[in-house]
Backbone and ligand atoms as CSV (ligand in chain L), in Angstrom:
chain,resi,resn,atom,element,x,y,z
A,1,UNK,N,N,-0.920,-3.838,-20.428
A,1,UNK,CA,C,-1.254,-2.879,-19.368
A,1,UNK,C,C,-2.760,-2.606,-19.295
A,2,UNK,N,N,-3.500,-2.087,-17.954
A,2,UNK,CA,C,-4.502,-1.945,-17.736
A,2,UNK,C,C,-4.872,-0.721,-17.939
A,3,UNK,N,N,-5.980,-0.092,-18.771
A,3,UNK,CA,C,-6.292,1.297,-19.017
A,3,UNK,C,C,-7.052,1.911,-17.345
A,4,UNK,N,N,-6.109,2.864,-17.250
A,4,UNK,CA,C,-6.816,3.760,-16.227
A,4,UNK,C,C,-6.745,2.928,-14.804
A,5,UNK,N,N,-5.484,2.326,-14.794
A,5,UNK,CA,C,-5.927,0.840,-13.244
A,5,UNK,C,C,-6.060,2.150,-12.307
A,6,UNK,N,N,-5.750,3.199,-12.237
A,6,UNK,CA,C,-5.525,4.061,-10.906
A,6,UNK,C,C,-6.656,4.634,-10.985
A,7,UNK,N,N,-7.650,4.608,-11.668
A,7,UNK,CA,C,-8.900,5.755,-11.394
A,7,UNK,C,C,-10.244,3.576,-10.979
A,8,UNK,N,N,-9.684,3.113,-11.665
A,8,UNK,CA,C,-10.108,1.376,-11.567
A,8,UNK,C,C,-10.358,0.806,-9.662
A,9,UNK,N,N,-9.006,1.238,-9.290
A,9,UNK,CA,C,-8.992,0.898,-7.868
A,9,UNK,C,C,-9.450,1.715,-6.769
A,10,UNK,N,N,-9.978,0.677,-6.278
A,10,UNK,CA,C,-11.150,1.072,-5.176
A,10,UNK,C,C,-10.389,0.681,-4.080
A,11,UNK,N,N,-10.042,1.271,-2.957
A,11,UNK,CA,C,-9.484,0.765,-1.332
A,11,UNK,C,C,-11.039,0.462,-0.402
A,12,UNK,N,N,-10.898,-0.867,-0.329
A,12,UNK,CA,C,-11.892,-1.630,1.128
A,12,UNK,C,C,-11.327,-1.265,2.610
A,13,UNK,N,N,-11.742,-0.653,3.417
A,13,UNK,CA,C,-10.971,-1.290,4.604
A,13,UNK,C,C,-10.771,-2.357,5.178
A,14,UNK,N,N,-10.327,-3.070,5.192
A,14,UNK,CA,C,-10.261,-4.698,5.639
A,14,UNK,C,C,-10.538,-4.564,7.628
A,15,UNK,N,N,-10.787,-3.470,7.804
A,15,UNK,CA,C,-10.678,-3.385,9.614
A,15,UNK,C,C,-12.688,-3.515,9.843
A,16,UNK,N,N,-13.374,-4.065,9.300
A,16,UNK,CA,C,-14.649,-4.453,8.996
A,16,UNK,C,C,-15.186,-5.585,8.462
A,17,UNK,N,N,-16.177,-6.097,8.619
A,17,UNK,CA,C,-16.851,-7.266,8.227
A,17,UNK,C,C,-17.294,-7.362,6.712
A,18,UNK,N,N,-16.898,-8.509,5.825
A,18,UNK,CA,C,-17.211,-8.345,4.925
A,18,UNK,C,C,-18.265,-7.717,3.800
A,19,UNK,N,N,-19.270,-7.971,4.583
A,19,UNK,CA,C,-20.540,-7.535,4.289
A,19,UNK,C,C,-20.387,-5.501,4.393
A,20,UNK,N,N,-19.848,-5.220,4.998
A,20,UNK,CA,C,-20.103,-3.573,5.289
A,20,UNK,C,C,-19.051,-2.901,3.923
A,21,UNK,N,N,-18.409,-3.339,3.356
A,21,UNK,CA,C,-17.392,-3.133,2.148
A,21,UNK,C,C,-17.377,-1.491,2.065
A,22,UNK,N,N,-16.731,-0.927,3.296
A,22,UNK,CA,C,-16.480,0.147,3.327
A,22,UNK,C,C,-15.163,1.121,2.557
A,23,UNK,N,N,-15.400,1.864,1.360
A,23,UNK,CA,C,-14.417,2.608,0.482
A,23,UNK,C,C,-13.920,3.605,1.384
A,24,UNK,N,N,-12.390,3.587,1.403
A,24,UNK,CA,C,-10.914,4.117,1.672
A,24,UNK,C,C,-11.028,5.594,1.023
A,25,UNK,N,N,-11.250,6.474,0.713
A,25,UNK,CA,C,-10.654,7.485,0.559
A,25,UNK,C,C,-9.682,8.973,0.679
A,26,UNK,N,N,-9.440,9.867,-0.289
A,26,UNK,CA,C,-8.304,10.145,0.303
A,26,UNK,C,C,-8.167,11.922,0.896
A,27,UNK,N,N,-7.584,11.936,1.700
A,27,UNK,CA,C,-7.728,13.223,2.652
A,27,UNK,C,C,-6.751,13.934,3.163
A,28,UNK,N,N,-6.607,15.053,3.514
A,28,UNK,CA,C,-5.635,16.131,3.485
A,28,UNK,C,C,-5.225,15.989,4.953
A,29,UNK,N,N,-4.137,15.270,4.857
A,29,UNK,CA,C,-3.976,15.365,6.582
A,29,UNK,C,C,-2.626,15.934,7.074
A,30,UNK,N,N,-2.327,17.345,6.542
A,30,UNK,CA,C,-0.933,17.463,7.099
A,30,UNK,C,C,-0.797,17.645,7.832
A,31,UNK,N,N,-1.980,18.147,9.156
A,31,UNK,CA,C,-1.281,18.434,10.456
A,31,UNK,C,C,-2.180,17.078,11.336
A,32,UNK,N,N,-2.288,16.162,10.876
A,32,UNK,CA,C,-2.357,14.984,11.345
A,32,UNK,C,C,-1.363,13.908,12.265
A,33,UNK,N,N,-1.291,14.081,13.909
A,33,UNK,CA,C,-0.811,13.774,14.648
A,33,UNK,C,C,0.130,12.209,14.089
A,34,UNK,N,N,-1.384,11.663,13.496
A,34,UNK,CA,C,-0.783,9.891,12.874
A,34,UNK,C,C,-0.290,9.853,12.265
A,35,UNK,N,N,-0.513,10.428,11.092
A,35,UNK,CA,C,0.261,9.773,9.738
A,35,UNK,C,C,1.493,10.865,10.289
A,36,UNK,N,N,1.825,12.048,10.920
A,36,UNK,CA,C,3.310,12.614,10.936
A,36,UNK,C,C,4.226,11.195,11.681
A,37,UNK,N,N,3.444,10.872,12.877
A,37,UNK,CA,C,4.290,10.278,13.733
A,37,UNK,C,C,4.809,8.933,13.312
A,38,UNK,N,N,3.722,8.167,11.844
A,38,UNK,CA,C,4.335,7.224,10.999
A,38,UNK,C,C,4.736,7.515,10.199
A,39,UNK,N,N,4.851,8.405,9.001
A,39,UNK,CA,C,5.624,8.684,7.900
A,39,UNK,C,C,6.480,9.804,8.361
A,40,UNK,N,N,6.716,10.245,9.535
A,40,UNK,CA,C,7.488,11.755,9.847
A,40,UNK,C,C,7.652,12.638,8.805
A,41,UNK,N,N,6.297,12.785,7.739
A,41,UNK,CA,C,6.520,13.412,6.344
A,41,UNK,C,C,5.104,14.463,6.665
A,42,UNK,N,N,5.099,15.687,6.224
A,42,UNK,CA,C,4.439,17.010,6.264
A,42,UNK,C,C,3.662,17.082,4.902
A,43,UNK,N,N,3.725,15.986,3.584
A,43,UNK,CA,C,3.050,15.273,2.039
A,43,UNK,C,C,1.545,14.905,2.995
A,44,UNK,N,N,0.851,15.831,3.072
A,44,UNK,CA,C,-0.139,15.170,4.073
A,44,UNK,C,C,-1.350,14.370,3.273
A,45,UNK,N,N,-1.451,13.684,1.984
A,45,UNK,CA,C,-2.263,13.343,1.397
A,45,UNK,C,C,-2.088,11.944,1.775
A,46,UNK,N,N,-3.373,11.092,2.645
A,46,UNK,CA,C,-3.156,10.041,2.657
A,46,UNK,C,C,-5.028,9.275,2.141
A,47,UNK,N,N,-4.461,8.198,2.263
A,47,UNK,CA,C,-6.106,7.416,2.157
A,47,UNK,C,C,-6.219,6.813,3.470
A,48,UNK,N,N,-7.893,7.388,4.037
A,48,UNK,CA,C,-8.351,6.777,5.148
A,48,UNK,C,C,-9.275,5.905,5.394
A,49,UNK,N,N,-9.876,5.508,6.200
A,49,UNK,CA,C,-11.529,5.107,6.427
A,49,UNK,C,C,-12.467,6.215,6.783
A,50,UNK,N,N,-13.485,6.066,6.165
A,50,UNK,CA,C,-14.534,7.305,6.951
A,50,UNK,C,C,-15.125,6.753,8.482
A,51,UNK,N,N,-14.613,5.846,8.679
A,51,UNK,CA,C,-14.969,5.915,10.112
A,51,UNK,C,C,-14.030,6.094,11.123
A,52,UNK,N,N,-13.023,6.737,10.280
A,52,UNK,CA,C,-11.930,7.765,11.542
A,52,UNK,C,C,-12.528,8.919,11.946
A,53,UNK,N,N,-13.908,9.109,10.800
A,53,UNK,CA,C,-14.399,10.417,11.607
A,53,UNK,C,C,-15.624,10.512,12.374
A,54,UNK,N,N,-16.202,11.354,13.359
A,54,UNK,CA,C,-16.707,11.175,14.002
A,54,UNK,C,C,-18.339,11.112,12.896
A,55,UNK,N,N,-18.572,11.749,12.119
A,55,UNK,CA,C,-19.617,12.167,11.481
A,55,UNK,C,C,-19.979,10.860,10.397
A,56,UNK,N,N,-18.939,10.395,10.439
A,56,UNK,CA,C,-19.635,9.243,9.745
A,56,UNK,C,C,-19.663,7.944,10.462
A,57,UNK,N,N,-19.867,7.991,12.226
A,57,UNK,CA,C,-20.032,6.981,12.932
A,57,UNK,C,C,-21.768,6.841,13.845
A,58,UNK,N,N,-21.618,6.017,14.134
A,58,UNK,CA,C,-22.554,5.699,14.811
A,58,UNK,C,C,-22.111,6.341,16.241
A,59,UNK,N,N,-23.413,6.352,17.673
A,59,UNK,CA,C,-22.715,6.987,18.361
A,59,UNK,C,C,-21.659,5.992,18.846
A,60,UNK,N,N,-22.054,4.307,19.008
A,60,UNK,CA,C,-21.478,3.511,20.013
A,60,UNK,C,C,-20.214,2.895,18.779
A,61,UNK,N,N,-20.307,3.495,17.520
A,61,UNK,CA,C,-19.462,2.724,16.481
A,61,UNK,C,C,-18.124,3.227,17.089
A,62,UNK,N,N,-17.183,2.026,16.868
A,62,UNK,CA,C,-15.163,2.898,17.175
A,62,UNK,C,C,-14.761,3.299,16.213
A,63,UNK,N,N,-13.738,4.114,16.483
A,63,UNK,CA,C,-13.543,4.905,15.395
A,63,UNK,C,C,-12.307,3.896,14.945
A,64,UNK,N,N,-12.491,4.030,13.570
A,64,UNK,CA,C,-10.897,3.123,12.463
A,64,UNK,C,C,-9.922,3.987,12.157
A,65,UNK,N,N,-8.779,3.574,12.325
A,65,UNK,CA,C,-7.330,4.010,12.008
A,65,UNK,C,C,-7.170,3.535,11.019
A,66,UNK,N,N,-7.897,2.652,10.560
A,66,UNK,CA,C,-7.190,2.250,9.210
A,66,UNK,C,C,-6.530,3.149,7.931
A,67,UNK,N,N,-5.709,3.376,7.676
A,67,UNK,CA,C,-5.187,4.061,6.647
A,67,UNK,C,C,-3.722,3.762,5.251
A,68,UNK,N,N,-3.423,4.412,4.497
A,68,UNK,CA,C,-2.707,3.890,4.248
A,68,UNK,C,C,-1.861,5.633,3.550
A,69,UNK,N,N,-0.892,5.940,3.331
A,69,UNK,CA,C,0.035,6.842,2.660
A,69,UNK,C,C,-0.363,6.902,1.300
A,70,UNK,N,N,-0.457,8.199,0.488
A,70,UNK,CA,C,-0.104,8.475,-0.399
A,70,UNK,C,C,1.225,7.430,-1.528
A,71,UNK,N,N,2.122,7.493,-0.588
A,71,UNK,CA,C,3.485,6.988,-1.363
A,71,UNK,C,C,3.119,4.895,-1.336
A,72,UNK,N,N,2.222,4.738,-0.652
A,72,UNK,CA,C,1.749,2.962,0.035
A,72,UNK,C,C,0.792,2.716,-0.894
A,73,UNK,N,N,0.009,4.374,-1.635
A,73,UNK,CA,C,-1.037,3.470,-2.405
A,73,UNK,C,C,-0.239,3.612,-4.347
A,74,UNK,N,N,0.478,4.297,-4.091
A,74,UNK,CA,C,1.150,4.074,-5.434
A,74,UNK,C,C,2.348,3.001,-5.652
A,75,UNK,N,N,2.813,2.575,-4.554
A,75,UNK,CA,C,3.247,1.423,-4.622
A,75,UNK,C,C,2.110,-0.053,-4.388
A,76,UNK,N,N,1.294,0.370,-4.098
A,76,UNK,CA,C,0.232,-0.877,-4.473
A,76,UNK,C,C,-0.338,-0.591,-5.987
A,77,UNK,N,N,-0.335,0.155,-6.564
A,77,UNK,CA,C,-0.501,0.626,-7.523
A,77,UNK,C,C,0.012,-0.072,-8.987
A,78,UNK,N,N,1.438,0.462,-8.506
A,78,UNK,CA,C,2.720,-0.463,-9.226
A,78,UNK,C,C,2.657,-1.912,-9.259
A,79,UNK,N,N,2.133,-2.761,-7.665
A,79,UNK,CA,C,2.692,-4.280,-7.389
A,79,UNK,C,C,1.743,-4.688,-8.576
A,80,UNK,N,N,0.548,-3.987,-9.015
A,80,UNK,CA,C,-0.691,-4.474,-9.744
A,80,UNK,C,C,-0.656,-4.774,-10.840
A,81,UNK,N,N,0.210,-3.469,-11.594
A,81,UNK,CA,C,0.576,-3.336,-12.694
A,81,UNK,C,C,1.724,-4.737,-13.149
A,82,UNK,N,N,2.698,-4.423,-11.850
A,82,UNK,CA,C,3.972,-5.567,-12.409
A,82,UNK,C,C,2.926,-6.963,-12.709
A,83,UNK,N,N,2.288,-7.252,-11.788
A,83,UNK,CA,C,1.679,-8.401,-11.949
A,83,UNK,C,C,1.046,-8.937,-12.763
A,84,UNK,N,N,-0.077,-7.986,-13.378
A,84,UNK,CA,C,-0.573,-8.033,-14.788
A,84,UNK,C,C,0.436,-8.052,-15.781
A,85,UNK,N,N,1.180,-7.287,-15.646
A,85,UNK,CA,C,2.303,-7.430,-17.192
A,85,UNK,C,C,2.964,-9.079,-17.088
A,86,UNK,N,N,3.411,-9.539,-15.999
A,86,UNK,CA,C,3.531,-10.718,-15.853
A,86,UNK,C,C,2.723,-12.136,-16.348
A,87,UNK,N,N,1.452,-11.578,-16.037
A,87,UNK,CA,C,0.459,-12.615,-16.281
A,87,UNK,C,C,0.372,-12.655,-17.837
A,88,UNK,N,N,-0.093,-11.067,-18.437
A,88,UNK,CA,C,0.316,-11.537,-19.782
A,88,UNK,C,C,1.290,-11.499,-20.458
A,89,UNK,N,N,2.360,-11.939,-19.897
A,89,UNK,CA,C,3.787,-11.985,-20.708
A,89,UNK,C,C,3.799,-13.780,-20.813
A,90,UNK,N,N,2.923,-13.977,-19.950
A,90,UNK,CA,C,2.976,-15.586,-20.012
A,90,UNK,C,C,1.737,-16.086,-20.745
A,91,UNK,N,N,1.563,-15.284,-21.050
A,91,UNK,CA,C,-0.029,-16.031,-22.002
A,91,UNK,C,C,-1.792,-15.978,-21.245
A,92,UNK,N,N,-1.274,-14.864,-20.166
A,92,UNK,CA,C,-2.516,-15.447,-19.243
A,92,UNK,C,C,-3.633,-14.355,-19.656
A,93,UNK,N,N,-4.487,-14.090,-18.750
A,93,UNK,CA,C,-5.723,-12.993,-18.714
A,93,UNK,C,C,-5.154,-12.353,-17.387
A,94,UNK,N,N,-5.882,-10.999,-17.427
A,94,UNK,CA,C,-5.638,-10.321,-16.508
A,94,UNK,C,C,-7.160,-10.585,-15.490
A,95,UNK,N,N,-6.703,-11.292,-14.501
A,95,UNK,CA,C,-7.697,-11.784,-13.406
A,95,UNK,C,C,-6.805,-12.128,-12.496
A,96,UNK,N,N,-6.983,-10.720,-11.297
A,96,UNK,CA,C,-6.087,-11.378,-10.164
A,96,UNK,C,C,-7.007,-11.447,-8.640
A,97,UNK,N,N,-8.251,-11.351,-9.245
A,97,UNK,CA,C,-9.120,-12.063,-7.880
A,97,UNK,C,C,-8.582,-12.744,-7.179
A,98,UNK,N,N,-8.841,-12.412,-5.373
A,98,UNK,CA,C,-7.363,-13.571,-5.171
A,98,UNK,C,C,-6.133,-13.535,-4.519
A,99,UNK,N,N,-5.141,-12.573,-5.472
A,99,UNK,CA,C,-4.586,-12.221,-5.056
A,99,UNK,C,C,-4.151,-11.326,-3.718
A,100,UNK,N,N,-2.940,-12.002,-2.960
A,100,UNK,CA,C,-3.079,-11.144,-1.931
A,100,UNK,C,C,-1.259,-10.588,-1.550
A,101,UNK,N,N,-0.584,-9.546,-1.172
A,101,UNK,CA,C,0.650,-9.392,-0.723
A,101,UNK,C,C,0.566,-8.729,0.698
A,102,UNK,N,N,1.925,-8.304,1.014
A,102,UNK,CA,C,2.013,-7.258,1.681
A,102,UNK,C,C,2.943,-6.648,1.269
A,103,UNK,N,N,3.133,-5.567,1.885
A,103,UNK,CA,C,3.889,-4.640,1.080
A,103,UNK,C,C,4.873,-4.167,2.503
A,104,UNK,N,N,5.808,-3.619,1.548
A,104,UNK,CA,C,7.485,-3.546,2.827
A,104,UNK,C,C,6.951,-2.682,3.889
A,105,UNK,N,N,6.575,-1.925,4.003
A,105,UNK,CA,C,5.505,-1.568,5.377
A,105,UNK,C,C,4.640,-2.105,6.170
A,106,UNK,N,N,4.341,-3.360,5.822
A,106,UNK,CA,C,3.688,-4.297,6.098
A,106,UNK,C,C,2.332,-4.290,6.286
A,107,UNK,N,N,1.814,-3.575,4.841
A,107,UNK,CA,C,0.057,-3.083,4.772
A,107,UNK,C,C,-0.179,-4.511,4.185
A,108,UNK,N,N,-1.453,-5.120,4.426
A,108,UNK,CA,C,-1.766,-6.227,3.792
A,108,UNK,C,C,-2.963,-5.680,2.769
A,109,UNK,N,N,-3.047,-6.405,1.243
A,109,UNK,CA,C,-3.348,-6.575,0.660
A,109,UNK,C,C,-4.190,-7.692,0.201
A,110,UNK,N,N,-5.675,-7.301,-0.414
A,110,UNK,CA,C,-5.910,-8.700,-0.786
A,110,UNK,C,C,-7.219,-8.382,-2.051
A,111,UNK,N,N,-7.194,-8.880,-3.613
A,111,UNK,CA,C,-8.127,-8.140,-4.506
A,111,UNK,C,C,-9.041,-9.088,-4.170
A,112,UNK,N,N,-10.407,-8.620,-3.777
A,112,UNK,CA,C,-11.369,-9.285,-3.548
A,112,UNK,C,C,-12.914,-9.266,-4.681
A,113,UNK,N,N,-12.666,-8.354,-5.358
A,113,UNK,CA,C,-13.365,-8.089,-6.716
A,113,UNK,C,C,-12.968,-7.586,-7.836
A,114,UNK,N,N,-13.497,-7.546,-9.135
A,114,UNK,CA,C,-12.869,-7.087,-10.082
A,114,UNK,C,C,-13.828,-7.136,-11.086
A,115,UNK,N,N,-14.075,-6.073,-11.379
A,115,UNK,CA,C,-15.387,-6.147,-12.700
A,115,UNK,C,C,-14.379,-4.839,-13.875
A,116,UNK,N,N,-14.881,-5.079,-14.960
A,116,UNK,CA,C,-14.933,-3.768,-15.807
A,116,UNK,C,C,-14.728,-2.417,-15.191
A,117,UNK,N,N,-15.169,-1.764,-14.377
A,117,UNK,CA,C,-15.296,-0.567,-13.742
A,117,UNK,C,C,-14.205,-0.389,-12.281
A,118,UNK,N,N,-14.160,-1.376,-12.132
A,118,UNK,CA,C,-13.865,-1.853,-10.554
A,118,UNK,C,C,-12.762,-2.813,-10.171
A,119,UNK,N,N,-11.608,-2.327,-9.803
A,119,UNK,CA,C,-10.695,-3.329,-9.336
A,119,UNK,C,C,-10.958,-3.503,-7.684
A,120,UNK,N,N,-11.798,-4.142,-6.535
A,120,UNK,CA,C,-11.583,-3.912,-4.972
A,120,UNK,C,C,-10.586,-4.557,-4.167
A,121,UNK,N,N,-9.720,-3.560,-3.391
A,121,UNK,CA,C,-8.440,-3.916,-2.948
A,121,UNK,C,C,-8.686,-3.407,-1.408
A,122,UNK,N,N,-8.854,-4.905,-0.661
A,122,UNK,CA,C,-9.003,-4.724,0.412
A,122,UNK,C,C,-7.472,-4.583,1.595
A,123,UNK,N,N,-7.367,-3.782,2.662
A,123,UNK,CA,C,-6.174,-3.437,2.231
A,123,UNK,C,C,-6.175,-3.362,4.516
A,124,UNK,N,N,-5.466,-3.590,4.946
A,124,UNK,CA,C,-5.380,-3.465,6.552
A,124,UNK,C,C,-3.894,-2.700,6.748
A,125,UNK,N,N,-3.746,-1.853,7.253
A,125,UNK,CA,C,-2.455,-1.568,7.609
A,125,UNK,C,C,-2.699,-1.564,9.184
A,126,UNK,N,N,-1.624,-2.892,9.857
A,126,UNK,CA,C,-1.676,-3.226,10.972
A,126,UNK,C,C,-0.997,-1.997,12.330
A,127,UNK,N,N,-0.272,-1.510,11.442
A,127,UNK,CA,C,0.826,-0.300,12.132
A,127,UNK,C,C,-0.710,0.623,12.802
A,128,UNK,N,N,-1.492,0.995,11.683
A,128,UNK,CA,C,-2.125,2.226,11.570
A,128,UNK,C,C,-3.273,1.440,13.015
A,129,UNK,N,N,-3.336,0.418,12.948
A,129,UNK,CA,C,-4.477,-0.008,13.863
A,129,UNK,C,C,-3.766,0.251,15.506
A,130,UNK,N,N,-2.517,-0.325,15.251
A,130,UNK,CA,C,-2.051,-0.219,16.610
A,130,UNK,C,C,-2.511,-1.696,17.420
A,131,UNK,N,N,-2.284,-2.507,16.742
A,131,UNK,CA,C,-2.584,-3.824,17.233
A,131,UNK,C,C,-1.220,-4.392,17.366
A,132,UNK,N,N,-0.477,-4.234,17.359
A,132,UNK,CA,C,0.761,-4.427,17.638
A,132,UNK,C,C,1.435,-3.767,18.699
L,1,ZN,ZN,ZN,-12.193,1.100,8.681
């Protein structure tokens, strides 16, 4: 097992260009129109982009939906963990650069760095964009 993977992982928004490697964090949204009308849950703690808000945009920048649930990032949480225990149950190292899933909500996943300090889990939830 990985010491501390949950304070380790970092959320990317994947709704941006590689280069801008913008951090996901997490915010009190219970009377939040979106996340009620996708999780129909009043648990209003979710992880967002800071460029859902106006103050951290440019004037002509759009604003990102990208987000993901409380209950979406502890099950990405988990897929991480199973995976590592896997890797070394077989003899391996824990290096899952690389790696990519989705998850039964259909948030995509993909670890795009990984140092000592730092697991980065770039992460799109297509629902939340509304590209569908
Ligand atoms: Zn974003």
């Amino acid at each position: 097992m990985i010491k501390g993977l949950w304070s380790k992982v970092r959320l990317v928004c994947g709704n941006h260009s590689d280069e801008e490697k913008i951090i996901m964090s997490p915010h009190e949204g219970a009377n939040s129109a979106i996340s009620k009308a996708l999780y129909r849950s009043s648990s209003g703690m979710f992880y967002s982009c800071p460029k859902y808000y106006p103050e951290n945009r440019n004037e002509n920048e759009p604003c990102c939906r990208n987000h993901i649930s409380v209950k979406e990032f502890e099950d990405m949480i988990g897929y991480i963990a199973n995976t590592v225990c896997k890797y070394e149950s077989m003899g391996g190292t824990f290096e899952i650069v690389g790696l990519t899933w989705k998850s039964r909500s259909g948030v995509e996943y993909s670890v795009i760095n990984q140092t000592d300090e730092h697991i980065d889990i770039k992460c799109v939830n297509e629902k939340a964009l509304w590209k569908k």
